[in-house]
C-alpha atoms as an extended CHARMM CRD file, in Angstrom:
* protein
*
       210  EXT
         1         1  UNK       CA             86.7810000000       24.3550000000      127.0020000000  PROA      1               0.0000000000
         2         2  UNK       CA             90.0160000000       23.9090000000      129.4600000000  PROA      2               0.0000000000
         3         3  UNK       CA             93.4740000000       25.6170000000      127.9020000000  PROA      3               0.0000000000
         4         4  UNK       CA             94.1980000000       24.5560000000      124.2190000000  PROA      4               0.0000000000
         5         5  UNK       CA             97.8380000000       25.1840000000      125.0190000000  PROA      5               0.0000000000
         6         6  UNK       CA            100.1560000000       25.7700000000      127.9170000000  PROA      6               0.0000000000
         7         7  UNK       CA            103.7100000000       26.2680000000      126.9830000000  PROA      7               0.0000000000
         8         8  UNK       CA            106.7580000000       26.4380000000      129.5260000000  PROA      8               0.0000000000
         9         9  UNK       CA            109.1600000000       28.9100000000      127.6270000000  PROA      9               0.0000000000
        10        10  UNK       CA            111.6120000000       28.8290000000      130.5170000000  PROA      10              0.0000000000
        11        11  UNK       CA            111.4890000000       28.6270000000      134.6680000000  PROA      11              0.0000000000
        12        12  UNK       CA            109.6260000000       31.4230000000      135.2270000000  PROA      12              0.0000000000
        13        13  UNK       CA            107.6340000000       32.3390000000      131.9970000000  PROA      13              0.0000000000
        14        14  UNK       CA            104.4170000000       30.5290000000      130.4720000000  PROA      14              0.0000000000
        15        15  UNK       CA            102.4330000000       30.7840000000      127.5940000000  PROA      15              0.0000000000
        16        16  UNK       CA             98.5740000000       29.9110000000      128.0000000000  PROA      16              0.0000000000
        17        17  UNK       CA             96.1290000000       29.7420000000      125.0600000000  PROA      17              0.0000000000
        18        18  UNK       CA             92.5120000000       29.3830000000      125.1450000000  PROA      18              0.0000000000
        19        19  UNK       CA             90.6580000000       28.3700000000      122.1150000000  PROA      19              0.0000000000
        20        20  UNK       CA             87.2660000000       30.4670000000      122.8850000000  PROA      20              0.0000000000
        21        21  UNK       CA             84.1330000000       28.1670000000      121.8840000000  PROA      21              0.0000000000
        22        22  UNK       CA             81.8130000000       28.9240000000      124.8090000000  PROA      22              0.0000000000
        23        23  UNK       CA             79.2880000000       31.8470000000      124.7040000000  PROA      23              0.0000000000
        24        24  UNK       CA             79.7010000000       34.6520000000      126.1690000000  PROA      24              0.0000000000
        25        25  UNK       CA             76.9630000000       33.7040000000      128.8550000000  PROA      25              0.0000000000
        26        26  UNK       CA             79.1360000000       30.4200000000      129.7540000000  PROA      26              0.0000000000
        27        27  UNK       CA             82.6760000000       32.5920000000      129.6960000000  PROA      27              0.0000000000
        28        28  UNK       CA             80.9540000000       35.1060000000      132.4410000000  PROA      28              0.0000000000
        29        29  UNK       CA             80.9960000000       31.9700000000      134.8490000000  PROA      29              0.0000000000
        30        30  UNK       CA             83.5700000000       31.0110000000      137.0470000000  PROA      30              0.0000000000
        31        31  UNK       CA             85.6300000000       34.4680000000      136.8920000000  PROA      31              0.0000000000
        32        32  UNK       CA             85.2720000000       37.2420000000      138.5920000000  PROA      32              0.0000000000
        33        33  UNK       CA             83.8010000000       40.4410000000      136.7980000000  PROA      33              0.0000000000
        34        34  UNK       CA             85.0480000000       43.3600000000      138.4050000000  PROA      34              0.0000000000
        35        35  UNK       CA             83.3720000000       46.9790000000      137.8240000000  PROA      35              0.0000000000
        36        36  UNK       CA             86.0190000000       47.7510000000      135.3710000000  PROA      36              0.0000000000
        37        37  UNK       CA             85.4610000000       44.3270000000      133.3860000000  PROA      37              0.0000000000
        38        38  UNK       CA             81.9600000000       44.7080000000      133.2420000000  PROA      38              0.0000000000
        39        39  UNK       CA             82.3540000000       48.8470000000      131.9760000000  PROA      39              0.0000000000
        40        40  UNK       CA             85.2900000000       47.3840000000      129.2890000000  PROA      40              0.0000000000
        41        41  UNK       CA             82.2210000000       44.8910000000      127.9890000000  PROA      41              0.0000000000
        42        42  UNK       CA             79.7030000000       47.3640000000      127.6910000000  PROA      42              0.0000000000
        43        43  UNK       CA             81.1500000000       49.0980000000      125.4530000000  PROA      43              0.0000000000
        44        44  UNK       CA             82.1880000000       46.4050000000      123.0880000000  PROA      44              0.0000000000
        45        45  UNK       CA             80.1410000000       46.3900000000      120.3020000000  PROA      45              0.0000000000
        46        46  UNK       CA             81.3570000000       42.8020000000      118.7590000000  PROA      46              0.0000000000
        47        47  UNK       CA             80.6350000000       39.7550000000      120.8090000000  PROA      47              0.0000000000
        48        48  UNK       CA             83.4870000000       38.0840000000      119.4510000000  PROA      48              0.0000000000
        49        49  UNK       CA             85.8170000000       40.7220000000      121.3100000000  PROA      49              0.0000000000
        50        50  UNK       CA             83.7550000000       40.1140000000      124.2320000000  PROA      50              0.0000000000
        51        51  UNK       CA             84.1510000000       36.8320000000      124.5790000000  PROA      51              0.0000000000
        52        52  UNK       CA             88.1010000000       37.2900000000      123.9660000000  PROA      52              0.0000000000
        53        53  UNK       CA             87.9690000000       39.6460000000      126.4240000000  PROA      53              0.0000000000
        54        54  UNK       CA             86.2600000000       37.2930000000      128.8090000000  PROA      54              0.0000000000
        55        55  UNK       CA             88.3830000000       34.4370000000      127.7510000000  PROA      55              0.0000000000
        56        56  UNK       CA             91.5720000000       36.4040000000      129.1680000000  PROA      56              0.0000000000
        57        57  UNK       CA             89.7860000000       36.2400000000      131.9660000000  PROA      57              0.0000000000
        58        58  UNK       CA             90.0390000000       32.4280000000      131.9100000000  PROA      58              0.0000000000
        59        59  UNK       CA             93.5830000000       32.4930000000      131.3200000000  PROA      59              0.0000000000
        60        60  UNK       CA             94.2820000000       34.8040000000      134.2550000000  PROA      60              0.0000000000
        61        61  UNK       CA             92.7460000000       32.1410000000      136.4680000000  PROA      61              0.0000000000
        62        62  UNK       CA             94.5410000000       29.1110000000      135.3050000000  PROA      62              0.0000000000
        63        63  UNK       CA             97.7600000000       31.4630000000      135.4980000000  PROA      63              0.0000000000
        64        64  UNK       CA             96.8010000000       31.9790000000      139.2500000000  PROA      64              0.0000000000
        65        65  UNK       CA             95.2290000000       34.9940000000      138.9300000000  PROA      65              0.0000000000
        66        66  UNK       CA             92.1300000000       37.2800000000      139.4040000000  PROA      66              0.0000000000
        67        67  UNK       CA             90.6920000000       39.9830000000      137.0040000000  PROA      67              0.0000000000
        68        68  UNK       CA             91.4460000000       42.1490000000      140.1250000000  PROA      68              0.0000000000
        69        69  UNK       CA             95.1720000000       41.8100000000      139.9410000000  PROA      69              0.0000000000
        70        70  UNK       CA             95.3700000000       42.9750000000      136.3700000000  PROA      70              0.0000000000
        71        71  UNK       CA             95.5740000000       46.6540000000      135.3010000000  PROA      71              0.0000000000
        72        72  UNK       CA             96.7030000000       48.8250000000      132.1670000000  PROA      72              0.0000000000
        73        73  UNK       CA             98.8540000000       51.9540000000      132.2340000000  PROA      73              0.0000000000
        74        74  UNK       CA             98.1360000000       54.7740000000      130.3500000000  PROA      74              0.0000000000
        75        75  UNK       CA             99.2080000000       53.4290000000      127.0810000000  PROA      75              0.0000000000
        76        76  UNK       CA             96.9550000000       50.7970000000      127.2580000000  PROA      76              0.0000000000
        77        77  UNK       CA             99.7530000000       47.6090000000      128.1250000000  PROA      77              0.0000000000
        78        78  UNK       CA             98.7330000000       45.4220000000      131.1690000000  PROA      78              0.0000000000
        79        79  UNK       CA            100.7320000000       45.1500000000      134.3450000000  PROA      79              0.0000000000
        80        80  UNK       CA            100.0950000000       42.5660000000      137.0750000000  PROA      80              0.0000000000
        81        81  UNK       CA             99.8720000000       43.9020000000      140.4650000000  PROA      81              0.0000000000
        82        82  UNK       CA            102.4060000000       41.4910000000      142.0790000000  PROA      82              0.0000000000
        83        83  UNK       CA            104.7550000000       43.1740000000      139.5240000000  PROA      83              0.0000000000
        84        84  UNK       CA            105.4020000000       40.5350000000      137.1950000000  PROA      84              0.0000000000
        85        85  UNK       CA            105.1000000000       40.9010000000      132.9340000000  PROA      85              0.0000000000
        86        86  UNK       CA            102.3590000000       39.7690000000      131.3660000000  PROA      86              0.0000000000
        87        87  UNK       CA            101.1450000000       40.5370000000      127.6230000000  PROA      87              0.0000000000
        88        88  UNK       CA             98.0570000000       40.0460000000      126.2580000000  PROA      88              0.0000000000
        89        89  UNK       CA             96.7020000000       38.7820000000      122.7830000000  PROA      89              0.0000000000
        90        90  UNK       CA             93.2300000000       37.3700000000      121.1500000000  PROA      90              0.0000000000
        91        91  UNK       CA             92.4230000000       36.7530000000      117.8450000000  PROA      91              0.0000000000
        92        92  UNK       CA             89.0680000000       35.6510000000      116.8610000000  PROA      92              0.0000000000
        93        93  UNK       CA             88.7250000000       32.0960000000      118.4370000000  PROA      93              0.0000000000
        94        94  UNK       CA             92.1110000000       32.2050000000      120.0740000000  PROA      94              0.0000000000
        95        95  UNK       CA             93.3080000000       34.0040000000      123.1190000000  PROA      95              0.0000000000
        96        96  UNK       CA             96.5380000000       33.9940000000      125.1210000000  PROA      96              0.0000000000
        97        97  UNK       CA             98.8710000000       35.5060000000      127.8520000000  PROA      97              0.0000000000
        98        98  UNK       CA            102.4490000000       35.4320000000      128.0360000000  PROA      98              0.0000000000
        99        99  UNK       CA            103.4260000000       35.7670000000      132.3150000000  PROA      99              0.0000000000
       100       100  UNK       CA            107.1370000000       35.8700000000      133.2060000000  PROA      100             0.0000000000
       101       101  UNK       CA            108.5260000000       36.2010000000      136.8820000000  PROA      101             0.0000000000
       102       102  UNK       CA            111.2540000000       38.5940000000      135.8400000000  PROA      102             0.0000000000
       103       103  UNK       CA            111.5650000000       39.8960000000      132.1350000000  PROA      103             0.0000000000
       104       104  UNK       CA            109.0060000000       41.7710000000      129.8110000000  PROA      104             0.0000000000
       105       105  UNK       CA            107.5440000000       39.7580000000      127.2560000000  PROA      105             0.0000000000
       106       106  UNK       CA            104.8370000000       40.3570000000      124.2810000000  PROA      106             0.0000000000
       107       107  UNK       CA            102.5110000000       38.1870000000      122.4730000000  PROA      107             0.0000000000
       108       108  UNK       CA            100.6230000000       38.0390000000      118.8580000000  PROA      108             0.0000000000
       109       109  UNK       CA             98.2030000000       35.6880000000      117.4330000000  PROA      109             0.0000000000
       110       110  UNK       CA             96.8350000000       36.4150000000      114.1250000000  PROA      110             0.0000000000
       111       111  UNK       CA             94.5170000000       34.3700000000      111.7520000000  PROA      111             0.0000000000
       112       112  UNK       CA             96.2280000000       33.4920000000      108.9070000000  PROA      112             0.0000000000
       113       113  UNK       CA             94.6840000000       35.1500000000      105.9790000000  PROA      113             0.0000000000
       114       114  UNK       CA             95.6760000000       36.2340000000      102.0590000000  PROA      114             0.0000000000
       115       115  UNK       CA             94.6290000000       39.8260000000      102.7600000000  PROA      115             0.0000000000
       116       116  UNK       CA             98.2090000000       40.1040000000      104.4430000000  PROA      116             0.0000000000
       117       117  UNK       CA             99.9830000000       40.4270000000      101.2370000000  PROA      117             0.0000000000
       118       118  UNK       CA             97.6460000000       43.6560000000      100.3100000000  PROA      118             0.0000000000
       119       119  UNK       CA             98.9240000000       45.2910000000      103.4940000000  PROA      119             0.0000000000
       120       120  UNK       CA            102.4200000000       43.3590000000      104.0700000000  PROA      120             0.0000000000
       121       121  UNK       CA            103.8140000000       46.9590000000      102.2860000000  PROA      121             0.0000000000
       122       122  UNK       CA            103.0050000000       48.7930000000      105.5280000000  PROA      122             0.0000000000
       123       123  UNK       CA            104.9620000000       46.0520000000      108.3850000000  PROA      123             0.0000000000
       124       124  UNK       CA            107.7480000000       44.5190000000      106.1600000000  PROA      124             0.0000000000
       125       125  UNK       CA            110.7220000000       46.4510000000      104.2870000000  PROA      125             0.0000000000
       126       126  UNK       CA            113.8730000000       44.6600000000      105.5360000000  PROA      126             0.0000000000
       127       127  UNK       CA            112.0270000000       41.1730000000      105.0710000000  PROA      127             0.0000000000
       128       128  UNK       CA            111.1800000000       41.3620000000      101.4620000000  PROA      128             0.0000000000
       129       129  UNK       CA            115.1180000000       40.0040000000      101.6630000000  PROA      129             0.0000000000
       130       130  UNK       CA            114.1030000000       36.7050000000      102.0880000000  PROA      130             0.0000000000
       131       131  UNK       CA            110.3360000000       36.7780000000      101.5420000000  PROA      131             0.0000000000
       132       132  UNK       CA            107.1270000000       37.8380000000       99.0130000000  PROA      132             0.0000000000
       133       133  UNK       CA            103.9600000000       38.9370000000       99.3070000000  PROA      133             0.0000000000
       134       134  UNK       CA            102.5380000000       35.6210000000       98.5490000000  PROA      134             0.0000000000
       135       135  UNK       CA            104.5160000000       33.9690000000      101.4760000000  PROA      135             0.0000000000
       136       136  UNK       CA            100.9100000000       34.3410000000      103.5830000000  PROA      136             0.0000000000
       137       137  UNK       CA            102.3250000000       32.1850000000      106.5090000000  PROA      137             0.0000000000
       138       138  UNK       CA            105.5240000000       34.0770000000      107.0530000000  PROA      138             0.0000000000
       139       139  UNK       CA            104.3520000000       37.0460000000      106.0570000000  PROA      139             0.0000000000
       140       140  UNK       CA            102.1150000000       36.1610000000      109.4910000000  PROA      140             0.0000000000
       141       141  UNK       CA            104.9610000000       34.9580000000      111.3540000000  PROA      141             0.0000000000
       142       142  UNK       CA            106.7420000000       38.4870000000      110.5320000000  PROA      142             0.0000000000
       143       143  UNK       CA            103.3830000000       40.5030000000      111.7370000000  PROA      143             0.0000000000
       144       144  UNK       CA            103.2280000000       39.0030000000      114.7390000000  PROA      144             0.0000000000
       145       145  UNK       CA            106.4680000000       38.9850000000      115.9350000000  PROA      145             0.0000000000
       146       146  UNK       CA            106.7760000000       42.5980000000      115.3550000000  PROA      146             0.0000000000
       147       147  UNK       CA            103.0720000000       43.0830000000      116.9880000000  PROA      147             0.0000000000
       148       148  UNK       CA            105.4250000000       41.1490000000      120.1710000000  PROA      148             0.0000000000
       149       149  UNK       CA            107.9960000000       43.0920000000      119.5220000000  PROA      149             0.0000000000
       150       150  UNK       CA            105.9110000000       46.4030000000      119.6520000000  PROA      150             0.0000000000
       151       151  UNK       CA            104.0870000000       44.7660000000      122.6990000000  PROA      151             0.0000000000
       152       152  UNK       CA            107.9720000000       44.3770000000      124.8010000000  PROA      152             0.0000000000
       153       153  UNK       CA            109.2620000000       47.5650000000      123.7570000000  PROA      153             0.0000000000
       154       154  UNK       CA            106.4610000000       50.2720000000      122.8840000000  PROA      154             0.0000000000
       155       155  UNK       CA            107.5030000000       54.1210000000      122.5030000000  PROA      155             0.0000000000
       156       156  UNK       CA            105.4470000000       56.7250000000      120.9720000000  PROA      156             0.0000000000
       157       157  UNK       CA            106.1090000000       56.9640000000      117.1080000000  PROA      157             0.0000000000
       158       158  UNK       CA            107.3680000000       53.0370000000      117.1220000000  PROA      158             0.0000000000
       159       159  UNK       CA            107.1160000000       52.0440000000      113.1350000000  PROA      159             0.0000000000
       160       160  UNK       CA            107.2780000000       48.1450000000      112.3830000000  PROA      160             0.0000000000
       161       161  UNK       CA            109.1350000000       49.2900000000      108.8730000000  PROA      161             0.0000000000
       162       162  UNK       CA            111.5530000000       51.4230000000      110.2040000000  PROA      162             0.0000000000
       163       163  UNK       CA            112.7130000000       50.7040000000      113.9240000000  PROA      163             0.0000000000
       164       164  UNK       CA            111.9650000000       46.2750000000      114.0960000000  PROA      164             0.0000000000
       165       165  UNK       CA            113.9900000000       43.7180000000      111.9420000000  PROA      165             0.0000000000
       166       166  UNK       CA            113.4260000000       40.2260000000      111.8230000000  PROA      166             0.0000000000
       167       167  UNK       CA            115.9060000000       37.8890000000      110.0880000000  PROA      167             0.0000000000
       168       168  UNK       CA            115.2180000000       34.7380000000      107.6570000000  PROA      168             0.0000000000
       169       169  UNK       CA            113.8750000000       32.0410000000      109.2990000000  PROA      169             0.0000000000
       170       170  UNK       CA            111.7780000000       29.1550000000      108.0810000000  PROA      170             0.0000000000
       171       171  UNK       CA            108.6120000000       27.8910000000      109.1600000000  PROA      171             0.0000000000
       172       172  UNK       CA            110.5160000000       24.2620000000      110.6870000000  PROA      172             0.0000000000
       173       173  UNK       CA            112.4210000000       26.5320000000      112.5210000000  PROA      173             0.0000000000
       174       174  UNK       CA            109.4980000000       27.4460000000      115.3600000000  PROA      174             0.0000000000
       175       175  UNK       CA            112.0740000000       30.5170000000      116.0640000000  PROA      175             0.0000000000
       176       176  UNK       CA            113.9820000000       33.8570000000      115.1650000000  PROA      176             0.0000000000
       177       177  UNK       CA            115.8610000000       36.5920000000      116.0130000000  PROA      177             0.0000000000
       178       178  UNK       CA            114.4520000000       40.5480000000      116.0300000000  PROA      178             0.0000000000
       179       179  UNK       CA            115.8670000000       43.6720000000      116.5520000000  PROA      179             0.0000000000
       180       180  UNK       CA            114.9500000000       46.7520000000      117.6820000000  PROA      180             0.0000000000
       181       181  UNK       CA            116.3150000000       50.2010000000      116.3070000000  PROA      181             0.0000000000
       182       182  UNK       CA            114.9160000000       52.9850000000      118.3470000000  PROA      182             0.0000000000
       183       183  UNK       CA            116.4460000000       56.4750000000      118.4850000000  PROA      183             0.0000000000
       184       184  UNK       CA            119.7610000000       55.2730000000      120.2280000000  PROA      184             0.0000000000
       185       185  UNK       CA            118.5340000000       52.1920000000      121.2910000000  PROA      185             0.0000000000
       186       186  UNK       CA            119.5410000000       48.4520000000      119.7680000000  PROA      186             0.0000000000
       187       187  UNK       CA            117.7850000000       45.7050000000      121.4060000000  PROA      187             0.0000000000
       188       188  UNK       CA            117.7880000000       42.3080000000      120.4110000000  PROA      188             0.0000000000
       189       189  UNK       CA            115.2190000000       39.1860000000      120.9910000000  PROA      189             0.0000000000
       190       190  UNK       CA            115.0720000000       35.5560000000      120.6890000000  PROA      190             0.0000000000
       191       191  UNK       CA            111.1250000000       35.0120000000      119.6560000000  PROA      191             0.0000000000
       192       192  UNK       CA            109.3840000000       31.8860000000      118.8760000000  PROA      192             0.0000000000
       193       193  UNK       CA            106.4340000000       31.0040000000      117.0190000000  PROA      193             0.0000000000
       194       194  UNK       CA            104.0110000000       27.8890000000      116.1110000000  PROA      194             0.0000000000
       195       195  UNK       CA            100.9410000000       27.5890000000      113.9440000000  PROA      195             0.0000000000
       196       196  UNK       CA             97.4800000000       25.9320000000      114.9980000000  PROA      196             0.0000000000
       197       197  UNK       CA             94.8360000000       25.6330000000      113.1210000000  PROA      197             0.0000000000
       198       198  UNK       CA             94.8340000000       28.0510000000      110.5610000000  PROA      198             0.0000000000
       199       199  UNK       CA             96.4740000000       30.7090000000      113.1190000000  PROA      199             0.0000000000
       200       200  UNK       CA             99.9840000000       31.8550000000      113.9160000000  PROA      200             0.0000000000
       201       201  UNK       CA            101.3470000000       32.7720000000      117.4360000000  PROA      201             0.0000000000
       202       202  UNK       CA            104.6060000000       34.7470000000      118.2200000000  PROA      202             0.0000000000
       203       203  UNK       CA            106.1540000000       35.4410000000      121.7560000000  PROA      203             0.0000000000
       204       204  UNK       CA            109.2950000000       37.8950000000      122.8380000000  PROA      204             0.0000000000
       205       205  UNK       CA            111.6690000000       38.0060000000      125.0680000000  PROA      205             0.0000000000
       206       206  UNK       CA            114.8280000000       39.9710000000      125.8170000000  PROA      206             0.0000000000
       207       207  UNK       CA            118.0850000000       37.8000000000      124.5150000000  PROA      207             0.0000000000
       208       208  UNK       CA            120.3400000000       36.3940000000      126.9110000000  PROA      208             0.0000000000
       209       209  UNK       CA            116.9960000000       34.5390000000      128.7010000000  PROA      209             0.0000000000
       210       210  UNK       CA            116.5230000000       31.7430000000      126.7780000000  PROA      210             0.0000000000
């Protein structure tokens, strides 16, 4: 199917989404399957990250891109070769990409499901503030705006309990504030998220851009 969602965030930065109902046969057409593509596939075992793979794919293209043009350091986050940020997400049928000219920016989508109150004990410390473990939806919205979070500012030994904070927000809102507590660094980010069929989305960027 074409995009599900394309979001202008700000001049400069975009948000695609891709709801993934093709096969994997019908995803391989139309992009271009480099070497390295076609290696990262074979050694998928589950189809379904295959075809979220090869749905990211799609998005590259309708952001102007080829698979070419994409590459991951040696942490594993993915840098475009013309030097602007991209982050990259995919959750079951959903995919996405968050591109922005000139600041770094990360991106979560996560099904919404109960078993995120059994293991909300290991992400969420500050939060239980304003929140339980049967609040399944913002208990989501929390994951995956630390997963952004993580995504923007990744260092080695990064914990989502003791260096990211997100303050109350409610669902209306479609936004919050986080902060990051590394070592001697204090960040803070505007994020925003929505909800779409039974799924939650979350994007970051650095304050002071929105």
């Amino acid at each position: 199917m074409p995009l599900y969602k394309t979001i202008t965030v700000a001049p400069g930065t975009k948000v695609l989404i891709w709801k993934i109902e093709e096969s994997k046969e019908d995803l391989m057409k139309g992009i271009e399957a480099t070497k390295n593509c076609i290696s990262r596939l074979s050694h998928m075992k589950s189809e379904i990250h295959q075809r979220g793979f090869l749905s990211v794919r799609h998005l590259l293209k309708a952001a102007g891109y080829k698979a070419s043009d994409l590459y991951y350091d040696g942490f594993g986050k993915p840098h475009l070769k013309d030097g602007k940020y991209i982050s990259i997400t995919h959750s079951f049928i959903f995919s996405g990409i968050i591109v922005s000219d000139d600041i770094k920016v990360g991106i979560d989508i996560e099904k919404q499901r109960e078993k995120i109150s059994v293991i909300a004990h290991k992400f969420v410390d500050y939060e239980y503030n304003y929140l339980t473990d049967e609040d399944i939806r913002k208990l989501t919205v929390v994951w995956c705006v630390k997963e952004s979070l993580y995504k923007v500012f990744a260092r080695e030994g990064m914990s989502f309990i003791q260096h990211v904070k997100v303050i109350p927000f409610e669902l209306n809102d479609k936004k919050t504030v986080g902060w990051v507590y590394y070592e001697s660094i204090i960040k803070k980010y505007k994020l925003n998220f929505l909800e779409f069929d039974g799924f939650t989305c979350a994007y970051a960027l650095e304050d002071g851009f929105q």
